[in-house]
C-alpha positions in Angstrom: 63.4 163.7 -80.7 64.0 165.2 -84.2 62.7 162.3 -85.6 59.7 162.2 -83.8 59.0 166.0 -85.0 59.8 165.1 -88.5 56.9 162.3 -87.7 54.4 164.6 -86.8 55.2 167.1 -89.8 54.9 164.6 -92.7 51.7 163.1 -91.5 50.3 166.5 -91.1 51.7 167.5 -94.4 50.1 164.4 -95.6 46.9 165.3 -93.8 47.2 168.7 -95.5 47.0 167.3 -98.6 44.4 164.3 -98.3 41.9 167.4 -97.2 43.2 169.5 -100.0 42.5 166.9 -102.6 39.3 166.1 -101.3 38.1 169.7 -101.1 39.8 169.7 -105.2 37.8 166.5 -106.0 34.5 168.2 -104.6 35.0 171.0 -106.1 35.8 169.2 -109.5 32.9 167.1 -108.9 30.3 170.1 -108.0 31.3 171.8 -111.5 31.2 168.8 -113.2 27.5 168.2 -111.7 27.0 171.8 -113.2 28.1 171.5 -116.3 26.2 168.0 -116.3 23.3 170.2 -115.9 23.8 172.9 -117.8 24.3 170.5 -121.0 21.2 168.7 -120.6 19.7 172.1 -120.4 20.8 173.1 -123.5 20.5 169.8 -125.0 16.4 170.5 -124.5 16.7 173.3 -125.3 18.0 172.2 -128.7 15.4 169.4 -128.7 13.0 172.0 -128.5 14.0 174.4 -130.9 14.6 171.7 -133.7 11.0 169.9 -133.0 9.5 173.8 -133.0 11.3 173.9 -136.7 10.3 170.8 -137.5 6.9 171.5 -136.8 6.4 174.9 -138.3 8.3 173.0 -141.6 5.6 170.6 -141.9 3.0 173.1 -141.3 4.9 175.8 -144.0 4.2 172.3 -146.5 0.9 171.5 -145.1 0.2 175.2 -145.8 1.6 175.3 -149.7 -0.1 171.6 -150.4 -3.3 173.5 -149.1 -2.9 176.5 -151.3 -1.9 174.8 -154.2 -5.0 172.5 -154.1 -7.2 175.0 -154.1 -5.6 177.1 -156.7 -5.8 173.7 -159.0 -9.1 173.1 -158.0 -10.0 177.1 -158.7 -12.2 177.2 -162.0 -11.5 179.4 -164.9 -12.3 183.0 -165.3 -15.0 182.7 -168.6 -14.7 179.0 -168.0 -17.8 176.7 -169.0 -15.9 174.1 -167.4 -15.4 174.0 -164.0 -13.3 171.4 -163.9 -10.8 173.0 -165.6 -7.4 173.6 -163.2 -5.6 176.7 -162.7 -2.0 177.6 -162.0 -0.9 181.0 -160.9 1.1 181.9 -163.8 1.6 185.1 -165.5 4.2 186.6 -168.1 7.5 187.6 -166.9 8.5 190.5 -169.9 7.5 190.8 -173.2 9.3 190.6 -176.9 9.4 193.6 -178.9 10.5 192.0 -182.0 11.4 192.9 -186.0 8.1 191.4 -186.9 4.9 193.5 -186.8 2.8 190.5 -187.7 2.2 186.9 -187.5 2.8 186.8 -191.2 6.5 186.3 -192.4 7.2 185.7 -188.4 10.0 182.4 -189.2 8.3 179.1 -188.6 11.6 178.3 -186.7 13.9 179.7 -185.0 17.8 180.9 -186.0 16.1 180.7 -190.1 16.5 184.3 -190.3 19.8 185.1 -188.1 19.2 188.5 -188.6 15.8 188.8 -186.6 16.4 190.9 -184.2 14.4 191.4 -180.8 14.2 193.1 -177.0 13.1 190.9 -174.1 11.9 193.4 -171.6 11.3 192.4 -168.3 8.3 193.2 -165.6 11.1 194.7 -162.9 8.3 194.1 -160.4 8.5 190.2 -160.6 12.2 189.7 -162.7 14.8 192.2 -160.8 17.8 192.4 -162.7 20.2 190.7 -160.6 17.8 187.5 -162.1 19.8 187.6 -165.4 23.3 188.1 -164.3 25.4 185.6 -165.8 23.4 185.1 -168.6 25.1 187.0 -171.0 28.0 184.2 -170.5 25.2 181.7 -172.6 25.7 182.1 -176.3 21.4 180.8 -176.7 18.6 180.7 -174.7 15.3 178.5 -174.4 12.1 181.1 -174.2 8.8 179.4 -173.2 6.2 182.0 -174.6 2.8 182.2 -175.5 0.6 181.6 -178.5 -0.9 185.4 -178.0 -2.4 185.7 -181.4 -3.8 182.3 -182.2 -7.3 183.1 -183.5 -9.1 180.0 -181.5 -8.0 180.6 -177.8 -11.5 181.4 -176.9 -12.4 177.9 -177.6 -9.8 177.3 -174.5 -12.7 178.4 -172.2 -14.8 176.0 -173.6 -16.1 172.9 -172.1 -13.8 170.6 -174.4 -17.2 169.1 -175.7 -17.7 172.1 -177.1 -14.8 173.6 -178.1 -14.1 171.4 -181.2 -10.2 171.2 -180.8 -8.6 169.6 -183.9 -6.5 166.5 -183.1 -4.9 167.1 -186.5 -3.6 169.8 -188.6 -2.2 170.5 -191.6 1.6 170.7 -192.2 3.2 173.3 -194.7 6.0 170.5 -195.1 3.1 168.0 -196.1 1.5 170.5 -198.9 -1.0 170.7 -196.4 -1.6 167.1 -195.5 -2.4 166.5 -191.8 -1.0 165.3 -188.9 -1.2 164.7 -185.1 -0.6 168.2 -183.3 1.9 166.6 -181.0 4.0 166.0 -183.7 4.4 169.4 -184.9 5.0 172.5 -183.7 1.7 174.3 -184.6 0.7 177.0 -182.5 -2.9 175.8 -182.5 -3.0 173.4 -179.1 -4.6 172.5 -176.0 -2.5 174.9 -174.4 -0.7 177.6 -176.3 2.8 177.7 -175.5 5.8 177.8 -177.6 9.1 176.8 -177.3 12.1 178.9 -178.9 15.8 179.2 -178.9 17.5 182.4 -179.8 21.1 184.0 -179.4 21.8 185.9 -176.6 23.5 189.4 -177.9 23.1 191.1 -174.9 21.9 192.0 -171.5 21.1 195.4 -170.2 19.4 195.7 -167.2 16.1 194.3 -167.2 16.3 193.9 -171.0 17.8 191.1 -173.1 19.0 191.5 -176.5 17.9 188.6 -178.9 18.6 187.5 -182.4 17.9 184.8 -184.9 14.2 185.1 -183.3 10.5 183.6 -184.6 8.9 185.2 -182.5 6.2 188.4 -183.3 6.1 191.3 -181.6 4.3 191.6 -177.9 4.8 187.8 -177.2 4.4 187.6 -173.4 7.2 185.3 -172.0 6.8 182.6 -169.2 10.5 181.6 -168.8 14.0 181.7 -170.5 16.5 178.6 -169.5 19.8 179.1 -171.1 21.2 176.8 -173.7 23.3 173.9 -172.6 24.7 171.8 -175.8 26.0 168.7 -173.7 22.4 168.0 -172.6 20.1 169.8 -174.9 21.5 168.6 -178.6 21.1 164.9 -178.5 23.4 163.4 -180.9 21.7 160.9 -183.0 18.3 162.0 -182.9 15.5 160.5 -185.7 13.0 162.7 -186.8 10.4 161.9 -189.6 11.3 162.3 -193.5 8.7 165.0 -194.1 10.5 167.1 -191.2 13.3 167.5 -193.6 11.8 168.4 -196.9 13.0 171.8 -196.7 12.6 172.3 -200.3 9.1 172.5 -199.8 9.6 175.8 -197.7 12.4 177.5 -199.2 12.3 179.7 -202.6 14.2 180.0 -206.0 15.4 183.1 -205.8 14.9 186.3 -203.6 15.3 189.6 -206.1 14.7 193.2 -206.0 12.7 195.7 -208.5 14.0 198.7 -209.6 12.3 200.5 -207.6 12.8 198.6 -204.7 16.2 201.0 -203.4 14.9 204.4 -203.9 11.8 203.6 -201.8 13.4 201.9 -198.7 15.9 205.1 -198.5 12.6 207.5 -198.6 11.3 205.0 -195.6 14.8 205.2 -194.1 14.5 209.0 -193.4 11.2 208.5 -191.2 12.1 204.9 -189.7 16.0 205.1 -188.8 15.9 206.5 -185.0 13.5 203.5 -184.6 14.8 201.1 -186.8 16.4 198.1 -185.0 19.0 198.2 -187.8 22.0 200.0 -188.3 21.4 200.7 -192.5 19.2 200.5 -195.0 21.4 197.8 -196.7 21.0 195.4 -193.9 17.7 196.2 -193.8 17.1 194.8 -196.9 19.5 191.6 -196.1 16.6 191.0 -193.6 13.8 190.6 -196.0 15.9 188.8 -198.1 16.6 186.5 -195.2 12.9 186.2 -194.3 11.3 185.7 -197.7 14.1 182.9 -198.7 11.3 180.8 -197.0 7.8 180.6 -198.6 6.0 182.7 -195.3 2.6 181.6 -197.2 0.0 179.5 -196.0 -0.7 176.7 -197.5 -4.1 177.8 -198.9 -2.6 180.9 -200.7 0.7 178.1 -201.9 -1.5 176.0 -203.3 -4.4 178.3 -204.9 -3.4 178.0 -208.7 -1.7 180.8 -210.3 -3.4 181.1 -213.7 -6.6 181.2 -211.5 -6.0 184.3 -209.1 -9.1 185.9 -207.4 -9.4 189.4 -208.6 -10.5 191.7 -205.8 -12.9 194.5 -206.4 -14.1 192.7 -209.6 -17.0 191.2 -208.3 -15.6 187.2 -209.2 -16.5 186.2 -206.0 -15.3 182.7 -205.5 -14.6 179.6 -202.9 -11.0 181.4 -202.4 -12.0 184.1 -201.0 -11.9 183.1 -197.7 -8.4 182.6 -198.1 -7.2 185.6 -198.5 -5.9 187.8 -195.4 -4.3 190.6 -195.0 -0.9 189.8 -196.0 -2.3 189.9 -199.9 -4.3 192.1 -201.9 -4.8 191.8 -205.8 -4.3 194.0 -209.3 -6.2 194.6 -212.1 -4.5 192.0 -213.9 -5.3 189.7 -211.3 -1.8 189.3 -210.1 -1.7 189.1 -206.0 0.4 190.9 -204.5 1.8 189.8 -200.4 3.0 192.1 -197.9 5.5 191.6 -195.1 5.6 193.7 -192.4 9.2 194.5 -190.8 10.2 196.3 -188.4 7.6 199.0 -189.4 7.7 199.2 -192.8 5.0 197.5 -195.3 7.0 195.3 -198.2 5.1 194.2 -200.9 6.2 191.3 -203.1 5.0 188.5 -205.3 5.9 185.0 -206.0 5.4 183.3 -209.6 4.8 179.7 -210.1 8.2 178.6 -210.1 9.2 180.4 -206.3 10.8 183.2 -207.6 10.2 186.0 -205.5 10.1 190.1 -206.0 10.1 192.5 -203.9 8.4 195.7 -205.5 8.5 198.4 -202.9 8.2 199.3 -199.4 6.2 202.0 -197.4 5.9 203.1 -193.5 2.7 200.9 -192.7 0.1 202.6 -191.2 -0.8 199.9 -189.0 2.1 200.0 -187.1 3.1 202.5 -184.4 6.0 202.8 -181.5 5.9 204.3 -178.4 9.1 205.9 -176.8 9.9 202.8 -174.9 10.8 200.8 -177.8 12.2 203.4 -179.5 14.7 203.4 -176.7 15.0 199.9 -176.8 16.1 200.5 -180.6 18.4 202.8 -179.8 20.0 199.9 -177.5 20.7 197.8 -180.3 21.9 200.8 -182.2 24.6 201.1 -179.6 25.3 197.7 -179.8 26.2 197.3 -183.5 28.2 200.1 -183.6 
């Protein structure tokens, strides 16, 4: 009898537990339908999204491809060519530099280590947070441009018409000429420089520079910084007349008299603007900048015992030669003038390349504004 009990208990134990895993299995088998589902759901879902991306990509590409072609194909303002392209560029600051002038501006850069200059940025398209980490570069490429070229409205031209010269004439060459692509004249095609310059420092949306050739109100397109594993190419050929620098530099740099109690007289008016710290290294600058003949080649090679004499009615071939970075004496002697950081030096060169500064006055032609004056100050607190 017991037995027969314990029968009918295990079987409906057993039967307990067949319908329990079968309800489990269903169970397991509903969610896993579910979850089935609910993937595939969000698997289109996914799909969706992704081809919705993809789609608004290619149409963001479409879009720029679109804009750009019609900003290339947009004529020229004052064009005569229509087929000229465009490109939406524009400056991105602009150097306030040591030299007033094109004339005495280096030919190259780092010659005169002690030209000094402010890189101020437009805020509105360069934030400062652009720059940080540059002051970690000891140099820095600047692509500028050619502002003061006397030709650029020949740029506007139909080329037919605007009579570029494939050649020019090289100061290294006495004035021989040579293909424009393989110098670095500023009269081209398109007028942009290329520099390097020391970084000194950087100060908000302002960048310290030295060892400059560049004149002041330059408008800058871009600055790269300076990398010396990939930018100085060991082994590099250049041509033999690149390194004539004899034919650039002078005998001898020397001061009149004169020369000390007239800077300290200009000193009074000038310091508080001055991007230098004395009048002593002042004076190491011009020293600096006329060690290389700043002439042109017309006024190097107009003969000395032969000088135009201005006022005296010898009107002559020359004349077209001279500019206003020389005027002449009595005598006949002419007399250049470098403009620095304000101040007007006059000097002369003999035939043999020795130079003389005479004296220096505040040049008239020259005027800051408080904005670089506090840009001055800048530097002043940086030498100190």
């Amino acid at each position: 009898m017991s037995s027969t009990r314990y029968s009918i208990l295990a079987l409906a134990l057993a039967t307990l537990f067949s319908a329990s895993s079968a309800i489990s299995f269903y169970i397991w088998k509903k969610n896993l339908i579910e979850w089935d589902s609910k993937m595939k759901e969000l698997q289109k879902s996914l799909n969706s999204a992704l081809e919705k991306c993809a789609a608004e990509r290619q149409g963001r590409i479409r879009a720029q491809q679109a804009l750009r072609k019609a900003v290339v194909a947009q004529p020229q303002a004052k064009s005569e060519n229509l087929d000229i392209p465009s490109y939406p560029m524009a400056p991105i600051g602009i150097v306030q530099s040591c030299f007033s002038t094109r004339n005495g501006t280096p030919r190259q850069p780092l010659l005169v280590p002690l030209a000094r200059a402010c890189l101020v940025f437009d805020s509105t398209r360069v934030p400062p947070a652009s720059l940080e980490g540059l002051e970690e570069y000891s140099h820095c490429w600047i692509i500028y441009v050619f502002h003061l070229n006397t030709d650029l409205e020949k740029l506007w031209k139909h080329p037919s018409k605007s009579k570029f010269k494939a050649k020019v004439r090289v100061p290294r060459l006495k004035g021989g000429r040579m293909g424009v692509f393989a110098t670095r004249s500023p009269h081209r095609p398109c007028p942009i420089g290329l520099t390097v310059a020391k970084v000194e420092a950087v100060q908000g949306n302002m960048l310290l520079l030295s060892g400059v050739d560049l004149v002041d109100g330059t408008p800058v397109l871009d600055i790269k910084p300076y990398l010396p594993y990939c930018d100085s190419i060991e082994g590099a050929v250049v041509p033999n007349w690149v390194m004539l620098d004899s034919m650039l530099s002078v005998a001898s740099v020397g001061f009149s008299n004169d020369f000390s109690s007239s800077l300290l007289d200009c000193w009074k008016s000038m310091e508080k603007k001055s991007l230098y710290s004395s009048p002593d290294e002042l004076k190491s600058l011009v020293k600096q900048t006329l060690s290389w003949d700043i002439r042109s080649v017309s006024q190097r090679n107009r003969p000395y015992n032969n000088l135009l004499k201005i006022g005296s009615g010898d009107a002559s071939d020359n004349a077209s030669d001279l500019d206003d970075s020389q005027d002449g004496e009595a005598s006949g002697e002419l007399i250049y003038h470098l403009i620095l950081d304000g101040m007007d030096f006059s000097y002369k060169i003999d035939g043999n390349g020795n130079v003389m500064v005479k004296e220096v006055h505040i040049s008239s032609a020259i005027s800051f504004g408080n904005e670089k004056r506090c840009n001055f100050l800048m530097w002043k607190d940086k030498l100190k």
